[in-house]
N, C-alpha and C positions, 0 to 999 in steps of 0.2 A: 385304478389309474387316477392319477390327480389331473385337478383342473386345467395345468400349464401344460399338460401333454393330450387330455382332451381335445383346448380349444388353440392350439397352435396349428396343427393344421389347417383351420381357418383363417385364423390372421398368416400364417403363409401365402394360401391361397390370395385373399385378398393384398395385400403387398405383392404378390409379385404382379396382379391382376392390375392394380392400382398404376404402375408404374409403365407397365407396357401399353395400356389406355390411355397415357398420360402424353408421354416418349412418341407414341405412334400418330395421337392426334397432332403435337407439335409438328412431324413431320410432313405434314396432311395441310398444317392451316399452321404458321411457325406465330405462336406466342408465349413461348419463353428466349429470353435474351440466350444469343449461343454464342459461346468466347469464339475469337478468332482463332484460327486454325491455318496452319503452313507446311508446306514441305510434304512426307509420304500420307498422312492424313487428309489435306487440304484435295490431293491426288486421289486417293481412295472416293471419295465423296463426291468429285467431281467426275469421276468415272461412273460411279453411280447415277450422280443425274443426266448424265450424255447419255444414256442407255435409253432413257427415255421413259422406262416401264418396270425398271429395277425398284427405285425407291418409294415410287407412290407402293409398288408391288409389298415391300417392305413394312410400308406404313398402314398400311391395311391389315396383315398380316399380324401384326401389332393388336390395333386397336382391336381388331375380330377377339383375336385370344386372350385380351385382358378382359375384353366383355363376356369373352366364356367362361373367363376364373373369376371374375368379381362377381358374375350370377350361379356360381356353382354348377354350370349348365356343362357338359361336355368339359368335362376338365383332363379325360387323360389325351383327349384330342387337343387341347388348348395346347398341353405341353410337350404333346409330339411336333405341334407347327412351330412352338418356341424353343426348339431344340436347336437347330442350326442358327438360329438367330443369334442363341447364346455365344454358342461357339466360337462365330463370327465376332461377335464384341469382344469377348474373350481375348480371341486372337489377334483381333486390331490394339486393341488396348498392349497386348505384348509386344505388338510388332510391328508397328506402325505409330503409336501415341507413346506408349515406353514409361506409361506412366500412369496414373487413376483408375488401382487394381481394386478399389476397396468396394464399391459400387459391383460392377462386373462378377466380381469374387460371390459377395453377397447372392446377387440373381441366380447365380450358376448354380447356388449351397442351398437355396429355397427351392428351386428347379428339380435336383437329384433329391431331393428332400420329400418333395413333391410325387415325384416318381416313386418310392420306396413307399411311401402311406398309401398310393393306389396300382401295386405294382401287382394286384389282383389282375385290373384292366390289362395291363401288360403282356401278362403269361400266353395268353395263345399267339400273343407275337412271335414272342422267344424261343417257338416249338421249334424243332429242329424236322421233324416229318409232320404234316398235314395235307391233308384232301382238301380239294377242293368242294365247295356244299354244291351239288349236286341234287337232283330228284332220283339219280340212277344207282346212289349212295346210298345203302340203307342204313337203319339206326345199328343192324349188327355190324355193318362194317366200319363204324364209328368207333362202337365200344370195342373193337377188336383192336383197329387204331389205337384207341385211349390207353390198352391195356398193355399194348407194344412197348408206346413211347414211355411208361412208366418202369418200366424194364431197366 
């Protein structure tokens, strides 16, 4: 394997870490200049902050999980809480802003990217039958499980 596919997973990780700790904290404590904004955007955002407990909720959510992926710490957790977040931008940016896909694009493409290099962690999600862990569950009736779903 060469070096650019070794250590891309990391500068993934850190960039998308980077940007959500960054983005989150702004929204938390605002010190980056934000352009003005009108019309179904200006609506969206302002909806947000009437809620009272959305955005700060947001921006925490944020910063937690870019501190998870910028320490390597918990990272298929980081990008399960950054999942709908994405979505969200995504879909504001299409349908709501109409505009500034390249950013957005980018996060979403590091994101599934992200997913796919640790999509080990993933797998007992994506079972289709599983038990619950139990004491009353023994270890044969796990492997008997295991051997089912491999079916």
């Amino acid at each position: 394997m060469n070096t650019i596919a070794r250590k891309f997973p990391t500068v993934a990780r850190l960039g998308l870490g980077l940007v959500f700790a960054v983005m989150g904290l702004n929204k938390l404590i605002p010190f980056l200049p934000q352009p003005p904004v009108s019309g179904p955007p200006a609506q969206f955002f302002g909806a947000l902050i009437a809620t009272g407990y959305m955005l700060p909720l947001l921006a925490i959510t944020e910063v937690a999980s870019g501190v998870m992926l910028l320490s390597g710490r918990f990272v298929p957790l980081a990008l399960t809480l950054l999942a709908p977040v994405l979505v969200n931008i995504v879909g504001f940016h299409f349908f709501l802003a109409q505009g500034g896909f390249a950013l957005p694009l980018m996060l979403l493409g590091l994101e599934v990217y992200l997913a796919w290099a640790h999509r080990d962690a993933f797998a007992p999600m994506l079972r289709m039958r599983s038990l619950p862990n139990t004491t009353r569950i023994g270890t044969a009736d796990r492997k008997a499980l295991a051997v089912a779903e491999a079916r």
